[in-house]
Structures are given as structure tokens and as C-alpha cells.
ChimeraX commands (.cxc) that place a marker at each C-alpha (Angstrom):
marker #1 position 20.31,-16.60,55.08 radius 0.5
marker #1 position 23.02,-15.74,57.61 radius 0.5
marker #1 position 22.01,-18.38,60.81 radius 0.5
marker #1 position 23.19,-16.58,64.37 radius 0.5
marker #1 position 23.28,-17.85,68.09 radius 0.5
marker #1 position 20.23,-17.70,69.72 radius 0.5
marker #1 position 21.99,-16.25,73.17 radius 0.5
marker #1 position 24.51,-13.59,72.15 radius 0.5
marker #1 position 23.47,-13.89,68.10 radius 0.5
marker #1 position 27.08,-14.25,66.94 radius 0.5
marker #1 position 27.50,-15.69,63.31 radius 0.5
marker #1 position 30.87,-17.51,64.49 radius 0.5
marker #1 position 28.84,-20.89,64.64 radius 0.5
marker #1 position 30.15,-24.68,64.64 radius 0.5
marker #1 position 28.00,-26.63,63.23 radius 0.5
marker #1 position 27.12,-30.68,64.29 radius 0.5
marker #1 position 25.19,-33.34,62.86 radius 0.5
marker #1 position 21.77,-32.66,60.68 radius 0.5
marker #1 position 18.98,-34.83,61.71 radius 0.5
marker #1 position 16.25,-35.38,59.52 radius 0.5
marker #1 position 13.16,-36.68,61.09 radius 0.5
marker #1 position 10.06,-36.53,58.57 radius 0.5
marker #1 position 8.32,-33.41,57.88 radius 0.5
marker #1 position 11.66,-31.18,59.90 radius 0.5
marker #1 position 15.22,-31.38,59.95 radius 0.5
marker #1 position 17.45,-30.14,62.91 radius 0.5
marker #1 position 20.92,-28.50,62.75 radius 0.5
marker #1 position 22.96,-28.70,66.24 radius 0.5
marker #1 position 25.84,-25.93,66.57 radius 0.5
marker #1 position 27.87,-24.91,69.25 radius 0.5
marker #1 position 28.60,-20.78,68.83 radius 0.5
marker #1 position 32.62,-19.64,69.17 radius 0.5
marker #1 position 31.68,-16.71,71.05 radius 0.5
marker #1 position 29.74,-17.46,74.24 radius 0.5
marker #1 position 29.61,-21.59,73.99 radius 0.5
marker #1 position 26.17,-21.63,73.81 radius 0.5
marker #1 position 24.70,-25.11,72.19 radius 0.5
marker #1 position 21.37,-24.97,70.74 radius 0.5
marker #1 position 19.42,-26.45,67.83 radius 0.5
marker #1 position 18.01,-24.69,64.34 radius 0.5
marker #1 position 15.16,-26.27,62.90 radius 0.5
marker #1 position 13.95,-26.48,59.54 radius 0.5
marker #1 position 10.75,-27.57,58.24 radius 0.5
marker #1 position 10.80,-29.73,54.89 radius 0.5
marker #1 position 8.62,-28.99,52.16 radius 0.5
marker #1 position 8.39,-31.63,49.68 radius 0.5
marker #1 position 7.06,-30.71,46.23 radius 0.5
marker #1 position 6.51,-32.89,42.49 radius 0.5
marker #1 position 6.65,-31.03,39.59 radius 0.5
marker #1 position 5.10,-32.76,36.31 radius 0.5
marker #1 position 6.92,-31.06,33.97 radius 0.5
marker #1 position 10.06,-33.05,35.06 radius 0.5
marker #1 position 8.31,-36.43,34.51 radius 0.5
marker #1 position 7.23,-34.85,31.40 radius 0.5
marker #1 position 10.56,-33.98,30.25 radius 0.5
marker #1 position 12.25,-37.58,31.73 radius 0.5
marker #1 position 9.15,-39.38,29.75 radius 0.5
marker #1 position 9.79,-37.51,26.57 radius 0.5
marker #1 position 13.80,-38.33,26.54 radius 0.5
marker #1 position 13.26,-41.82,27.18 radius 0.5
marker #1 position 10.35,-42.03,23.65 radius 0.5
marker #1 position 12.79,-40.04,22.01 radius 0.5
marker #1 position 15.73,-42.82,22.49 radius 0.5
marker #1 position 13.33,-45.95,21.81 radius 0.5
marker #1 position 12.16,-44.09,18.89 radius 0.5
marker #1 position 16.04,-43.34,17.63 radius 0.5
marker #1 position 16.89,-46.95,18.06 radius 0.5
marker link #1:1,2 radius 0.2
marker link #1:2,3 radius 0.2
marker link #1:3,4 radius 0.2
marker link #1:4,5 radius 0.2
marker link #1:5,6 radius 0.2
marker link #1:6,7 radius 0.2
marker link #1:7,8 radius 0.2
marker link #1:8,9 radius 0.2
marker link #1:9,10 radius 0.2
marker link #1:10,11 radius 0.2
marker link #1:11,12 radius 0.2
marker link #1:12,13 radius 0.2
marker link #1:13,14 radius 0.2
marker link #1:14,15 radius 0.2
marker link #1:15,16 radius 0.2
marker link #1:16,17 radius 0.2
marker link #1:17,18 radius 0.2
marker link #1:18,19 radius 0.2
marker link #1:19,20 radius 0.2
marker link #1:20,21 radius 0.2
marker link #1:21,22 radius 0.2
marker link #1:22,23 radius 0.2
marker link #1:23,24 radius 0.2
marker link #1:24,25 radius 0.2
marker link #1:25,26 radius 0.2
marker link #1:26,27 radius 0.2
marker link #1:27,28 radius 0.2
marker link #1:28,29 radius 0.2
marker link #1:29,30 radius 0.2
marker link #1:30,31 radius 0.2
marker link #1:31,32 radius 0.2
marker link #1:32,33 radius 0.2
marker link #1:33,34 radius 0.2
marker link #1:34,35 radius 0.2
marker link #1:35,36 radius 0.2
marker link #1:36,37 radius 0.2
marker link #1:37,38 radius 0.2
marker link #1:38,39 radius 0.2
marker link #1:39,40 radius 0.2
marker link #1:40,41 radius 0.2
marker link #1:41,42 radius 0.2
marker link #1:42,43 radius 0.2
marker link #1:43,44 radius 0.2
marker link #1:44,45 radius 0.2
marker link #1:45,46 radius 0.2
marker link #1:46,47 radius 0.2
marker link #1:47,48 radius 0.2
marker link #1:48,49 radius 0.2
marker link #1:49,50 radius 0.2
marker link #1:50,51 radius 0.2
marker link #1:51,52 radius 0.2
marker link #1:52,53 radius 0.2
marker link #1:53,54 radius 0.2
marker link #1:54,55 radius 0.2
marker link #1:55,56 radius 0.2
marker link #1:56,57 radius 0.2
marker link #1:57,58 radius 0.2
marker link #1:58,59 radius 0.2
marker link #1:59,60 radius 0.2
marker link #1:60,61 radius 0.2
marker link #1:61,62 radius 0.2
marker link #1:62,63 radius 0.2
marker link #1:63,64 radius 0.2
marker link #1:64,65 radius 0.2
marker link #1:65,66 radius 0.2
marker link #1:66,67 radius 0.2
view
């Protein structure tokens, strides 16, 4: 996903400091073209997936079991 100025939607984009506050994240940039400064926000999505705890759990019985 290409991100673009807001004002003149140029992809020539300089990009400052991500911010991560909780449940969203903010990107500051400053665009080449027409100098506009402006923030993209992302929202977070946080996920668990019990297969990996299954699969970490199972490689740590199998090394007690080989030793």
C-alpha cells in the first residue's frame, strides 16, 4: 500500500517519527512536493494464535524428553 499526501497526493513523502499510543499508531511525514505536514494513522490489531504456543510447548517436551 502506496501512502500519498493528503493535499496534492504526491507519493514523494518524508517520513518522521512513529508514535504508538495503544490501540493506533501515527506516522508524521512532510511531502517533497507541496510541503504539506500531516499525520497517517493506523489502527493496531492485536491477535494470539494457539497453534504457536502449541508448537513453542511441543519443542520445549521434545528437548526435556531428548535429555
Amino acid at each position: 500500500m502506496e501512502q500519498s499526501c493528503k493535499k496534492c497526493e504526491s507519493s514523494n513523502l518524508i517520513f518522521g517519527n512513529f508514535e504508538y499510543a495503544g490501540e493506533y499508531a501515527s506516522l508524521g511525514y512532510q511531502c517533497s512536493d507541496c510541503f504539506h505536514e500531516g499525520l497517517i494513522y493506523y489502527d493496531i490489531t492485536y491477535t494470539i494464535f494457539n497453534n504457536n504456543f502449541t508448537k513453542n510447548e511441543t519443542k520445549k517436551d521434545n528437548k526435556e524428553k531428548q535429555t
